[in-house]
Predicted model as a PDB file, atoms N, CA, C, CB and O in Angstrom, pLDDT in the B-factor column:
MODEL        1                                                                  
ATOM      1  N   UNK A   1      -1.454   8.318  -7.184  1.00 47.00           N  
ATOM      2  CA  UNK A   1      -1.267   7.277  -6.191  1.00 47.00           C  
ATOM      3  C   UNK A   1      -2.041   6.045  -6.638  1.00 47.00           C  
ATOM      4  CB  UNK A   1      -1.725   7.751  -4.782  1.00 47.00           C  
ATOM      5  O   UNK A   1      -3.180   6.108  -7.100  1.00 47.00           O  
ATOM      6  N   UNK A   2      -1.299   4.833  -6.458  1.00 49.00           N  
ATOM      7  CA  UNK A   2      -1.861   3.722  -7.034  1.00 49.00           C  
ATOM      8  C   UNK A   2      -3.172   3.137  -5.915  1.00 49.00           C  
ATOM      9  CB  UNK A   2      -0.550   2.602  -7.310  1.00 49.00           C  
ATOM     10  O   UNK A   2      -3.507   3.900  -5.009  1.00 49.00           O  
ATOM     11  N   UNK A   3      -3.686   2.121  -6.010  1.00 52.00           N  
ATOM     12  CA  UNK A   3      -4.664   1.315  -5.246  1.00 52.00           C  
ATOM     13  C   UNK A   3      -4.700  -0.085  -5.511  1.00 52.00           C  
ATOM     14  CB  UNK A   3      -5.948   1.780  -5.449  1.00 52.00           C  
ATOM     15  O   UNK A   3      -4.328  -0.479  -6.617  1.00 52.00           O  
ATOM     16  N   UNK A   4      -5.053  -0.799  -4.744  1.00 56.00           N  
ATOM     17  CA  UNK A   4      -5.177  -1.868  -4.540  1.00 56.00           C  
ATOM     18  C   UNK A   4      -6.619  -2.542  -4.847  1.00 56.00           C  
ATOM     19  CB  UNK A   4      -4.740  -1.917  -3.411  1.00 56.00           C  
ATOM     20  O   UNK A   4      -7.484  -1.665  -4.829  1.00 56.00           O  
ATOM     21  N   UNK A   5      -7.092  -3.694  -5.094  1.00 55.00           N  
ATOM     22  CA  UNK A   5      -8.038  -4.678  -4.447  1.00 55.00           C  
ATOM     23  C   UNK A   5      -8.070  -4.893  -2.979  1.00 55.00           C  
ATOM     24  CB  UNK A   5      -7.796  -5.917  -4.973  1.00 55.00           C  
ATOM     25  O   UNK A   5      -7.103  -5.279  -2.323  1.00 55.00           O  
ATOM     26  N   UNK A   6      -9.249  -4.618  -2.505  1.00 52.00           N  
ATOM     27  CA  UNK A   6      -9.954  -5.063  -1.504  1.00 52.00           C  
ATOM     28  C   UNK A   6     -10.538  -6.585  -1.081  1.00 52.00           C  
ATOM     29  CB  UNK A   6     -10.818  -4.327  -1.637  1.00 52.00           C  
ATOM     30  O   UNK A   6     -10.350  -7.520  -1.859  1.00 52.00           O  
ATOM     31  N   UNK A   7     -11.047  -6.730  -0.180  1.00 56.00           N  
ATOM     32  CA  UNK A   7     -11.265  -8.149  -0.144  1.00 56.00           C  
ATOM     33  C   UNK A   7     -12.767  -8.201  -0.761  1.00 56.00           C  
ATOM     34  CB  UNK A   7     -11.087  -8.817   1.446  1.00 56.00           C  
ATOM     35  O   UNK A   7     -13.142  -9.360  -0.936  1.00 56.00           O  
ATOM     36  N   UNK A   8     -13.745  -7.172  -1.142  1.00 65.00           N  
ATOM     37  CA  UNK A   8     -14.801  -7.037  -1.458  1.00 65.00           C  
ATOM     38  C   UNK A   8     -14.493  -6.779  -3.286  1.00 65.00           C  
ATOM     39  CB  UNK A   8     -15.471  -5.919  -0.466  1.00 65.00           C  
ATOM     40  O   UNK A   8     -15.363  -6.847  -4.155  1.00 65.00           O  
ATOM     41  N   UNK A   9     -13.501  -6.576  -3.433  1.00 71.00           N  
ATOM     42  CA  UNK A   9     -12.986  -5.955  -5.323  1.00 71.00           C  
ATOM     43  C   UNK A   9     -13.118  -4.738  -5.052  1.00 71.00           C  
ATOM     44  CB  UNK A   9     -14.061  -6.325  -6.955  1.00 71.00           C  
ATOM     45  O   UNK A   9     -13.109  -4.042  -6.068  1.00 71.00           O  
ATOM     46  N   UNK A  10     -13.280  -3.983  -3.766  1.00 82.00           N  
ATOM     47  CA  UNK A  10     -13.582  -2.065  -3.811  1.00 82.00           C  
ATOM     48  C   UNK A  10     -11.932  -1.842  -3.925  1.00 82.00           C  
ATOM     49  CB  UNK A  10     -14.523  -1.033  -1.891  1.00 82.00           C  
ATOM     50  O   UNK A  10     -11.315  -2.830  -3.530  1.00 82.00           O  
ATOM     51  N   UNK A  11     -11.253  -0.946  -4.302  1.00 89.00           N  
ATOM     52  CA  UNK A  11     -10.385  -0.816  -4.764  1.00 89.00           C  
ATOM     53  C   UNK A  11      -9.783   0.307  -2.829  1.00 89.00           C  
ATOM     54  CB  UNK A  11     -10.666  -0.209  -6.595  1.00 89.00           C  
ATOM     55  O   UNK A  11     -10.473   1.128  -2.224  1.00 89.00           O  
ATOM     56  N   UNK A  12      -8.328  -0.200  -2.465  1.00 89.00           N  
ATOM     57  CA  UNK A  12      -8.141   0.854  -1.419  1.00 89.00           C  
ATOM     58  C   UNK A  12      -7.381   1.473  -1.957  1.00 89.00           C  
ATOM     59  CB  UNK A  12      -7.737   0.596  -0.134  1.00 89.00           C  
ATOM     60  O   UNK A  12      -7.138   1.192  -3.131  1.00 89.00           O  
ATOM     61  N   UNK A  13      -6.554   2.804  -1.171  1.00 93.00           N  
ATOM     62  CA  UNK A  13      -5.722   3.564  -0.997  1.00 93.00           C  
ATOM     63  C   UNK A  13      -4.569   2.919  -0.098  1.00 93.00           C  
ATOM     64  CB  UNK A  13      -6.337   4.663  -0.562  1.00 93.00           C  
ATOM     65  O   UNK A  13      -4.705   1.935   0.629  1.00 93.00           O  
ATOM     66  N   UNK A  14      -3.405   3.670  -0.290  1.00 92.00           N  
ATOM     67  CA  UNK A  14      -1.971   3.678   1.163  1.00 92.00           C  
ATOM     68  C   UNK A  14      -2.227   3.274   1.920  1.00 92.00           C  
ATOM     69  CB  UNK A  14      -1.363   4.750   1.916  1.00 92.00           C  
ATOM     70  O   UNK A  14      -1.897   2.183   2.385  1.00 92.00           O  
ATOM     71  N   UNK A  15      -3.267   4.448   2.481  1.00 93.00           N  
ATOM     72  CA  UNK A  15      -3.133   4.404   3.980  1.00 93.00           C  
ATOM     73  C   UNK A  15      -4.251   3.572   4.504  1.00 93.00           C  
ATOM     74  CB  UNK A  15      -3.165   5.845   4.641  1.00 93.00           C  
ATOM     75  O   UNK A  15      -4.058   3.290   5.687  1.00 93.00           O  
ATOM     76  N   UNK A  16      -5.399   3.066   3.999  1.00 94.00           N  
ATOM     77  CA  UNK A  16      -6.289   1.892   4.347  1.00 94.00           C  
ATOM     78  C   UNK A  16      -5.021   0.655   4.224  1.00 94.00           C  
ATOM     79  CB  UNK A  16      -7.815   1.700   3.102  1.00 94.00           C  
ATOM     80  O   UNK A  16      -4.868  -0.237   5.058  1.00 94.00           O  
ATOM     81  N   UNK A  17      -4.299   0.819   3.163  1.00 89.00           N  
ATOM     82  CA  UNK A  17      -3.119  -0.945   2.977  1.00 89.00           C  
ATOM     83  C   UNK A  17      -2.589  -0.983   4.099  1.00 89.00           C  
ATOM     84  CB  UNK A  17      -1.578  -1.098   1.745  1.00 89.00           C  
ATOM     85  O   UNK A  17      -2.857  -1.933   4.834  1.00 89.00           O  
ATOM     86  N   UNK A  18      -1.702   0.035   4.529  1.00 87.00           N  
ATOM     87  CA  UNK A  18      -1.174   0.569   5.121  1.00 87.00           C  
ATOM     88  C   UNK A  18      -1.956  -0.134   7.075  1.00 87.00           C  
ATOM     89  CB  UNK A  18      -1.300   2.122   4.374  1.00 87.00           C  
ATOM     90  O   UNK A  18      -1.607  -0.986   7.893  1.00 87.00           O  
ATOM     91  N   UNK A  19      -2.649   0.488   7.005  1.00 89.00           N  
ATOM     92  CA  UNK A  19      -3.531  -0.008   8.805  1.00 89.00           C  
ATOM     93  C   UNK A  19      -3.187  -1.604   8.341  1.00 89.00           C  
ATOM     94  CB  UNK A  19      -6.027   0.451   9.158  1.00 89.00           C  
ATOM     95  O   UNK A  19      -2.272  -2.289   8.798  1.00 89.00           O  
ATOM     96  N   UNK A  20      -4.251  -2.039   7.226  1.00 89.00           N  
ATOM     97  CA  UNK A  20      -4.403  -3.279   7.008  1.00 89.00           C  
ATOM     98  C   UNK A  20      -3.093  -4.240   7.220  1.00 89.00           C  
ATOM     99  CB  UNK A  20      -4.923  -3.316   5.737  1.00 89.00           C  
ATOM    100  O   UNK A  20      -3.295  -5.445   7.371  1.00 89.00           O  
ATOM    101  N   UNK A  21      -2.049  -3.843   7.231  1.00 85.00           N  
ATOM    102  CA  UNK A  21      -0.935  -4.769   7.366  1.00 85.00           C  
ATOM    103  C   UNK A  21      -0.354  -4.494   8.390  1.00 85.00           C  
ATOM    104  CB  UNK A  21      -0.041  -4.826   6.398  1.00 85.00           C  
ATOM    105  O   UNK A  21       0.464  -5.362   8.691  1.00 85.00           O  
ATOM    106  N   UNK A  22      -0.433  -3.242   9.423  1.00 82.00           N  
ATOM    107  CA  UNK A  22      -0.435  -3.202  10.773  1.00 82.00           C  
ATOM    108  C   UNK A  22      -1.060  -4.071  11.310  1.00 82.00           C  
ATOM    109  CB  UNK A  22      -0.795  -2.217  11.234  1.00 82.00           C  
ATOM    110  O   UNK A  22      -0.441  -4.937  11.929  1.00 82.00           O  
ATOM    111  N   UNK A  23      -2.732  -4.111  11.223  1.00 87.00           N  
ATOM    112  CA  UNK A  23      -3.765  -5.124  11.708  1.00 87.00           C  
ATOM    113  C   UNK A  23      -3.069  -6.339  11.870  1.00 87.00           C  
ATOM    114  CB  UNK A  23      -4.974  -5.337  10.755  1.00 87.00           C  
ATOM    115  O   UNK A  23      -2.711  -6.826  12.942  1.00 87.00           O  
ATOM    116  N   UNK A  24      -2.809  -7.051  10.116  1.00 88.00           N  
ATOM    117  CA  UNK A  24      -2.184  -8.360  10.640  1.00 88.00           C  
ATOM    118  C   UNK A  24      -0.963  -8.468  10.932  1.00 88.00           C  
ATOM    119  CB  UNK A  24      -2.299  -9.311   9.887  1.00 88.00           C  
ATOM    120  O   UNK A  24      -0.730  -9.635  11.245  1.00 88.00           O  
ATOM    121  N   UNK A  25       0.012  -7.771  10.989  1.00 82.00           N  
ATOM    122  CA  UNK A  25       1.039  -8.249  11.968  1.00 82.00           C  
ATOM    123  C   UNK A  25       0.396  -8.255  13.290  1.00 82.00           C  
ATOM    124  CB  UNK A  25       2.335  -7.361  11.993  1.00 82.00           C  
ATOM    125  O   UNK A  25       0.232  -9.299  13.921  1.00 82.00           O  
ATOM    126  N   UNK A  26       0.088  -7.285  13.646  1.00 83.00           N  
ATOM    127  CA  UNK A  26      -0.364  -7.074  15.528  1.00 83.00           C  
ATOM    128  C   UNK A  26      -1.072  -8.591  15.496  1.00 83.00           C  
ATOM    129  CB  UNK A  26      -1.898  -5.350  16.127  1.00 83.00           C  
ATOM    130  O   UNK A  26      -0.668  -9.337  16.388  1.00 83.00           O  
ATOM    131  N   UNK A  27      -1.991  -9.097  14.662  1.00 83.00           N  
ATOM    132  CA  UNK A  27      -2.831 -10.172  14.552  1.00 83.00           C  
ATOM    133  C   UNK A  27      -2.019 -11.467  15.013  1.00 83.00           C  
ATOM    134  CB  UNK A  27      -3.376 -10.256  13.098  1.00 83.00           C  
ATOM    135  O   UNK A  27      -2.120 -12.073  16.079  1.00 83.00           O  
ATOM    136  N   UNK A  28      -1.323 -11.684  14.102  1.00 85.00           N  
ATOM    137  CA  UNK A  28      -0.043 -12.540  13.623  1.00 85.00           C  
ATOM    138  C   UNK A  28       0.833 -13.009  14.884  1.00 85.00           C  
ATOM    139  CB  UNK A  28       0.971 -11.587  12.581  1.00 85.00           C  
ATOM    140  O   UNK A  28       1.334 -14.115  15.088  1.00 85.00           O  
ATOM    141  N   UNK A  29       0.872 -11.864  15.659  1.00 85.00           N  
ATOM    142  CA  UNK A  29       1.782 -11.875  16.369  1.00 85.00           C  
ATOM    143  C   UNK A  29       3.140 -11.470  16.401  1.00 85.00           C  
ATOM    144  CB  UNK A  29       1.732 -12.645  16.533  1.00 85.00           C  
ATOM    145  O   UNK A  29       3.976 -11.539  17.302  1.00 85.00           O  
ATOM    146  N   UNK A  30       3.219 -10.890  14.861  1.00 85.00           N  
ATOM    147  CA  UNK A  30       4.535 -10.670  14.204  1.00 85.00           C  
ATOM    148  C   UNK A  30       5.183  -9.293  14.859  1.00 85.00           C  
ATOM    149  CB  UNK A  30       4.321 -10.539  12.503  1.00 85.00           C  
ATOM    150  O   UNK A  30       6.382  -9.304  15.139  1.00 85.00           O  
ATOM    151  N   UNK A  31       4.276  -7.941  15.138  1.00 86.00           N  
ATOM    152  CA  UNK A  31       5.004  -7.019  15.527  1.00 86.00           C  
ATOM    153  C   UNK A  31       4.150  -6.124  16.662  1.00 86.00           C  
ATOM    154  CB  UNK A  31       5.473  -6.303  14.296  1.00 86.00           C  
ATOM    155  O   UNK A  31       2.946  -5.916  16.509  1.00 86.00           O  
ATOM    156  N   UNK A  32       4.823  -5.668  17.701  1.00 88.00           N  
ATOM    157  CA  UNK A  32       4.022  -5.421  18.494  1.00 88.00           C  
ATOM    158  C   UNK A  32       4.284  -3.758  18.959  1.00 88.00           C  
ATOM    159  CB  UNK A  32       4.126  -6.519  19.507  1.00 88.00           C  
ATOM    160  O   UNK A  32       5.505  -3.656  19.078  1.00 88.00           O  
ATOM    161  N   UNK A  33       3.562  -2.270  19.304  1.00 85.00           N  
ATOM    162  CA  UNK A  33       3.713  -1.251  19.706  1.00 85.00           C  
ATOM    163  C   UNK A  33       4.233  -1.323  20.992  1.00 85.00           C  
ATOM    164  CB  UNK A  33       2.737  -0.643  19.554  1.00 85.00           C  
ATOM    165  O   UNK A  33       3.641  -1.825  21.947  1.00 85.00           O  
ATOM    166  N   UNK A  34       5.596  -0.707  21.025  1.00 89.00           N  
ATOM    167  CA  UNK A  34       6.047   0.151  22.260  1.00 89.00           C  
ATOM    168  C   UNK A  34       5.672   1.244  23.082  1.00 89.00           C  
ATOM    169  CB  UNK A  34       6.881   0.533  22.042  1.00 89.00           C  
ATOM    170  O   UNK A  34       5.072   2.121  22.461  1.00 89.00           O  
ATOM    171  N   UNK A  35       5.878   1.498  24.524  1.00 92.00           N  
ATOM    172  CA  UNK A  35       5.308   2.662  24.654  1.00 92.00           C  
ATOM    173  C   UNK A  35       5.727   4.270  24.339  1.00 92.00           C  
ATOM    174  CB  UNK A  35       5.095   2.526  25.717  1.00 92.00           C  
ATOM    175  O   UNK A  35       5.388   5.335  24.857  1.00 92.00           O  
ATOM    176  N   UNK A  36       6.649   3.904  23.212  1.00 92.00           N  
ATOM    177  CA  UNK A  36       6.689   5.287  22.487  1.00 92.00           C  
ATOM    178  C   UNK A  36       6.358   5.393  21.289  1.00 92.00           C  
ATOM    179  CB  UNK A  36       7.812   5.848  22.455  1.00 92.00           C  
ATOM    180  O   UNK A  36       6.805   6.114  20.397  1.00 92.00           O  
ATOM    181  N   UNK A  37       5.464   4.563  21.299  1.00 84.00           N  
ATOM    182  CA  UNK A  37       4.854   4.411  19.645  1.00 84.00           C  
ATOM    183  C   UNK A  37       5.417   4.172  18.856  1.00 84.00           C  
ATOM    184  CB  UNK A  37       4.363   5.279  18.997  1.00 84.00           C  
ATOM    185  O   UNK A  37       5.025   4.716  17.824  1.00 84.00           O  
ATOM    186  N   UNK A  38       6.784   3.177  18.681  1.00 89.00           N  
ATOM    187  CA  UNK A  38       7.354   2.371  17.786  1.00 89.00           C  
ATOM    188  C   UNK A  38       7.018   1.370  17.432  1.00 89.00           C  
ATOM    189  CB  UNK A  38       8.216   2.161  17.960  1.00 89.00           C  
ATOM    190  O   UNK A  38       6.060   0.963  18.089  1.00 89.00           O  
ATOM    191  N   UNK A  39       7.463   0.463  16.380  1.00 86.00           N  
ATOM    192  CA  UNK A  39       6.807  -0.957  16.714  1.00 86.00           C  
ATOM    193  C   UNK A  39       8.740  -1.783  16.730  1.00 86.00           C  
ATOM    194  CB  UNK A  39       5.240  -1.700  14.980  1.00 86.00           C  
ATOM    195  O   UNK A  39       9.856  -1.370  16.412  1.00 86.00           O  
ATOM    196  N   UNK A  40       8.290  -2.815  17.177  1.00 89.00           N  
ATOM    197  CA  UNK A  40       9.294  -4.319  17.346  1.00 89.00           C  
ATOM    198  C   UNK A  40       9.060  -5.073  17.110  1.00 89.00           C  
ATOM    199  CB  UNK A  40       9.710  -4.880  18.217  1.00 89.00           C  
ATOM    200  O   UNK A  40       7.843  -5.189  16.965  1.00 89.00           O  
ATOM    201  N   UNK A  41       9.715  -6.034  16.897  1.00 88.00           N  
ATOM    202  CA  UNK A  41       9.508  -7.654  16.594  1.00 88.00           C  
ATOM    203  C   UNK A  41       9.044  -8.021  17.516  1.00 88.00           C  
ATOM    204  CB  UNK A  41      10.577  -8.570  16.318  1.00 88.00           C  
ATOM    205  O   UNK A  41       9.369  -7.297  18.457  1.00 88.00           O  
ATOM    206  N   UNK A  42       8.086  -9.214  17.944  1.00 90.00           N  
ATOM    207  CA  UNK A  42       8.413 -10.004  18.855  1.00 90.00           C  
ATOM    208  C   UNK A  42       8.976 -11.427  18.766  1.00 90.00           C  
ATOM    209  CB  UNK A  42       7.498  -9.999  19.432  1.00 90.00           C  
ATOM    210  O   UNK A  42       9.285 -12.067  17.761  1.00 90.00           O  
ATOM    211  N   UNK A  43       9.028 -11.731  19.919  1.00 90.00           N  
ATOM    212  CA  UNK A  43      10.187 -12.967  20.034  1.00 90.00           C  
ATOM    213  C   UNK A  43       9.399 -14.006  18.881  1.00 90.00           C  
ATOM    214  CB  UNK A  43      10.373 -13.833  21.992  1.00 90.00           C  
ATOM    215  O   UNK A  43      10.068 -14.813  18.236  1.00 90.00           O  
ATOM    216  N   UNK A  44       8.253 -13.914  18.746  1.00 89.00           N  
ATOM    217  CA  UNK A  44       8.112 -15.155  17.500  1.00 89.00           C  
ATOM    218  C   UNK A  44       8.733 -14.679  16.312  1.00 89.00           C  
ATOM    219  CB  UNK A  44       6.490 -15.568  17.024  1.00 89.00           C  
ATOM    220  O   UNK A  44       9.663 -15.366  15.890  1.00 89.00           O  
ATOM    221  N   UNK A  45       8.462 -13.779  15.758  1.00 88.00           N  
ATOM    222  CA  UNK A  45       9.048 -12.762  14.827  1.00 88.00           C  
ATOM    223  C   UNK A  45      10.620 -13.135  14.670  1.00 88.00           C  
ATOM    224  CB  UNK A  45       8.826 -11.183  15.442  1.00 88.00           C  
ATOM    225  O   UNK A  45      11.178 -13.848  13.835  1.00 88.00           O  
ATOM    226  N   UNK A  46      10.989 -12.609  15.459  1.00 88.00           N  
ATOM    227  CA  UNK A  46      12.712 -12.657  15.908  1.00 88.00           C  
ATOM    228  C   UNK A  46      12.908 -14.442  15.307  1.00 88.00           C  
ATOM    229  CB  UNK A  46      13.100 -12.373  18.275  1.00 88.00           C  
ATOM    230  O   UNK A  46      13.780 -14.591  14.451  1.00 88.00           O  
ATOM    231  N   UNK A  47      12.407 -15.257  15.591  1.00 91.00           N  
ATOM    232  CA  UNK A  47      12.607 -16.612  15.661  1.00 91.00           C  
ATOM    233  C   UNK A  47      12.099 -16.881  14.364  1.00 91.00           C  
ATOM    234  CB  UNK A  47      11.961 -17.367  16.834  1.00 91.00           C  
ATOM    235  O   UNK A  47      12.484 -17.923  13.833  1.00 91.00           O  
ATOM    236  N   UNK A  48      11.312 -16.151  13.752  1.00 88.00           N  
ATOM    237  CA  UNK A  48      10.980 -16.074  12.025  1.00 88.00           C  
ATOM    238  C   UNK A  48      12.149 -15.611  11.329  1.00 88.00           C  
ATOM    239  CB  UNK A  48       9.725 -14.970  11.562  1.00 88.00           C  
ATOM    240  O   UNK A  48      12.670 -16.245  10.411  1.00 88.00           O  
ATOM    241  N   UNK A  49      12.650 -14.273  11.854  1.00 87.00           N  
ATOM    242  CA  UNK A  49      14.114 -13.552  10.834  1.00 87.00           C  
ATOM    243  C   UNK A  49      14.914 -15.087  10.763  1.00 87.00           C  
ATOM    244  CB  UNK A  49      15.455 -11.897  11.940  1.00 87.00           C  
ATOM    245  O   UNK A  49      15.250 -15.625   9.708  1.00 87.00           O  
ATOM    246  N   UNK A  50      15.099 -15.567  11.925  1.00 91.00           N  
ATOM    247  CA  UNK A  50      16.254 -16.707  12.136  1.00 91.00           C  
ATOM    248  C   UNK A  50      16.084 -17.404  11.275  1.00 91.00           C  
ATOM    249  CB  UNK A  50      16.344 -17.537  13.305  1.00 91.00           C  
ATOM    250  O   UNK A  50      16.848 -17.209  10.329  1.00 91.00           O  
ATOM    251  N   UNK A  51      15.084 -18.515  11.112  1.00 92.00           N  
ATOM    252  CA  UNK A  51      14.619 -19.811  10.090  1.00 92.00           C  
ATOM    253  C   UNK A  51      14.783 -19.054   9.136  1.00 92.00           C  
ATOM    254  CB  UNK A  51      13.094 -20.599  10.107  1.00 92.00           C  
ATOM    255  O   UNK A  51      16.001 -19.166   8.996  1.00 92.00           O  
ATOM    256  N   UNK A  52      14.419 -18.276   8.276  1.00 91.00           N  
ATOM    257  CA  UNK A  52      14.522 -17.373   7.237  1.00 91.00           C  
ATOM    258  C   UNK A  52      16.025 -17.327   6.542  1.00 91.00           C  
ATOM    259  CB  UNK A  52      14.106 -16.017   7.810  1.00 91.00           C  
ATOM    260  O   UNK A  52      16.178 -17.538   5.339  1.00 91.00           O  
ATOM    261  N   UNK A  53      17.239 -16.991   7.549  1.00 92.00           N  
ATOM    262  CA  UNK A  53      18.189 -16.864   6.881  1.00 92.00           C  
ATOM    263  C   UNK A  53      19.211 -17.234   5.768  1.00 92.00           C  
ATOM    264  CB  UNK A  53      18.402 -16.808   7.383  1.00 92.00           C  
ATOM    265  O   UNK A  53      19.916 -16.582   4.998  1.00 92.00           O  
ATOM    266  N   UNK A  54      18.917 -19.035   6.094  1.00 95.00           N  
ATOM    267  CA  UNK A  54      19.294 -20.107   5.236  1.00 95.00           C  
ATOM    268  C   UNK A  54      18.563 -19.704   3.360  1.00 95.00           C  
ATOM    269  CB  UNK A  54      18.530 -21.712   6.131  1.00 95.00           C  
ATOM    270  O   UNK A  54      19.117 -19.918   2.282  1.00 95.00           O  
ATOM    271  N   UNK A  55      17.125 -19.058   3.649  1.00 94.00           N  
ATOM    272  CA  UNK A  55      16.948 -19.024   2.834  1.00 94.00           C  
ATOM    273  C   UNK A  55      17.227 -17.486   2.252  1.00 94.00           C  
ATOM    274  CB  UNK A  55      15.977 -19.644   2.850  1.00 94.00           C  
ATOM    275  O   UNK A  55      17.549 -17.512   1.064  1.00 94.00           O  
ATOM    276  N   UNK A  56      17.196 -16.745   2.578  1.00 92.00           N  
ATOM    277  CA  UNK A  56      17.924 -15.234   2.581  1.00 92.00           C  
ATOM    278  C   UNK A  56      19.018 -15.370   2.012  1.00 92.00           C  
ATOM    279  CB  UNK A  56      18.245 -14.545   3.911  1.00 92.00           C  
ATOM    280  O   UNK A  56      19.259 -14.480   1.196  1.00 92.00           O  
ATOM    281  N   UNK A  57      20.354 -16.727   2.212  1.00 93.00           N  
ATOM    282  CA  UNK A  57      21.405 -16.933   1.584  1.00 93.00           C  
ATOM    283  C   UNK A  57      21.473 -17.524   0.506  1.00 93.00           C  
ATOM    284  CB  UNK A  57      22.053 -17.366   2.165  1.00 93.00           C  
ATOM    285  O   UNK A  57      22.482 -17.308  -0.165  1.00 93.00           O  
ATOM    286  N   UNK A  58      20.351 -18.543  -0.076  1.00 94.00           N  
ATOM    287  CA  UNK A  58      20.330 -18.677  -0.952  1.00 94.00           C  
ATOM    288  C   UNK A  58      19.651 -18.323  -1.764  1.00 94.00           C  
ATOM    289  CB  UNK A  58      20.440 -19.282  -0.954  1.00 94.00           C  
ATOM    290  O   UNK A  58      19.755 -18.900  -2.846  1.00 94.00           O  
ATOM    291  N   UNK A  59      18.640 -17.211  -1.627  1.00 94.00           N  
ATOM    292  CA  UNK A  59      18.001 -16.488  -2.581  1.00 94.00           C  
ATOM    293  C   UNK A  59      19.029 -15.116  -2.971  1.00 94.00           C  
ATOM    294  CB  UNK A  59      16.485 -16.102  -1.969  1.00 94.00           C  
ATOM    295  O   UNK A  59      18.694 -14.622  -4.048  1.00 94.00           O  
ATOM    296  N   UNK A  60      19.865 -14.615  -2.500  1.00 93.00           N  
ATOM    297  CA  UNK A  60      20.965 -13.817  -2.565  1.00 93.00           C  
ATOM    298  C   UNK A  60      22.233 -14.660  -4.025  1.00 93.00           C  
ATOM    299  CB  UNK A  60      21.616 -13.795  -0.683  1.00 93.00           C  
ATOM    300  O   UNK A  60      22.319 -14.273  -5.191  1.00 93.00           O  
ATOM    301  N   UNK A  61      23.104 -15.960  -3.301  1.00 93.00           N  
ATOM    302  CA  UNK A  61      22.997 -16.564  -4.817  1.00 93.00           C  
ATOM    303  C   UNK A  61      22.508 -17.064  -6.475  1.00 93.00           C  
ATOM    304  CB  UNK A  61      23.061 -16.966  -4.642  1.00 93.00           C  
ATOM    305  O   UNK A  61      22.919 -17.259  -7.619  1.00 93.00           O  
ATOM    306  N   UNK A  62      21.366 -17.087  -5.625  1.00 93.00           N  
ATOM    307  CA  UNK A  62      20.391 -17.003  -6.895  1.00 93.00           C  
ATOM    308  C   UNK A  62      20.245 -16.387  -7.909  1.00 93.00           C  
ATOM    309  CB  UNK A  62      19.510 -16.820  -6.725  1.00 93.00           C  
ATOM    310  O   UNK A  62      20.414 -16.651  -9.100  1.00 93.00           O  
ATOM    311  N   UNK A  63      19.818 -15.287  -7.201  1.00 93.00           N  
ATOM    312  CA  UNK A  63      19.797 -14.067  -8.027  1.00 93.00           C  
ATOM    313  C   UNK A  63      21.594 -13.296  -8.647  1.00 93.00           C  
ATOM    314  CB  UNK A  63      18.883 -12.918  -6.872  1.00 93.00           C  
ATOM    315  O   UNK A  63      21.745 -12.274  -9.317  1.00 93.00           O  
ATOM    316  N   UNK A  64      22.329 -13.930  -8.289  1.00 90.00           N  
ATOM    317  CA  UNK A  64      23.334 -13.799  -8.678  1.00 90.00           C  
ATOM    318  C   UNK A  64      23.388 -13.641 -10.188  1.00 90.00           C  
ATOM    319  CB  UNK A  64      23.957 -14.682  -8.170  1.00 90.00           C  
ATOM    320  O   UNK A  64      22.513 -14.396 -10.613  1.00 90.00           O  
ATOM    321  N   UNK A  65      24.028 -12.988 -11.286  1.00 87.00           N  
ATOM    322  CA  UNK A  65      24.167 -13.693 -12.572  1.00 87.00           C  
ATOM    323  C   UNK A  65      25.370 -14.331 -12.507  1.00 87.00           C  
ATOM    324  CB  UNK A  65      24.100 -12.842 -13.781  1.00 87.00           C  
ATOM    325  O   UNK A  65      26.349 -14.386 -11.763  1.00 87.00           O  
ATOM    326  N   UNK A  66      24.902 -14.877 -13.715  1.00 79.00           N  
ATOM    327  CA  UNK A  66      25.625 -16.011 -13.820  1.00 79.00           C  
ATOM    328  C   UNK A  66      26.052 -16.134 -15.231  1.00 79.00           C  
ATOM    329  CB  UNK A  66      24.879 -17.158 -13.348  1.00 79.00           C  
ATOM    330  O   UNK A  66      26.732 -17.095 -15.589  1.00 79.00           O  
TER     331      UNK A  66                                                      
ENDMDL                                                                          
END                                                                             
């Protein structure tokens, strides 16, 4: 199993990355727990996928060959 850099150079694991990017979404505002222990978008989120798409379409051409 691989590892990462830390914010200190200590090297983590998965499942420390893993919380850590739970943390900042919940932080962010980006994704929030249900009460069945799922997670969702929230409406800022949702309004992030949106602006995003324009570029979703043209990074999809892009990568096109050519």
């Amino acid at each position: 199993m691989s590892s990462t850099s830390g914010s200190q150079g200590a090297s983590i694991g998965f499942r420390d990355l893993q919380r850590r990017c739970r943390e900042a979404g919940i932080a962010a505002g980006i994704a929030a727990a249900t009460a069945d222990s799922t997670w969702q978008l929230t409406p800022l989120s949702a309004d992030l996928v949106s602006a995003m798409g324009p570029l979703t379409d043209w990074s999809r051409t892009w990568a096109e060959p050519r």
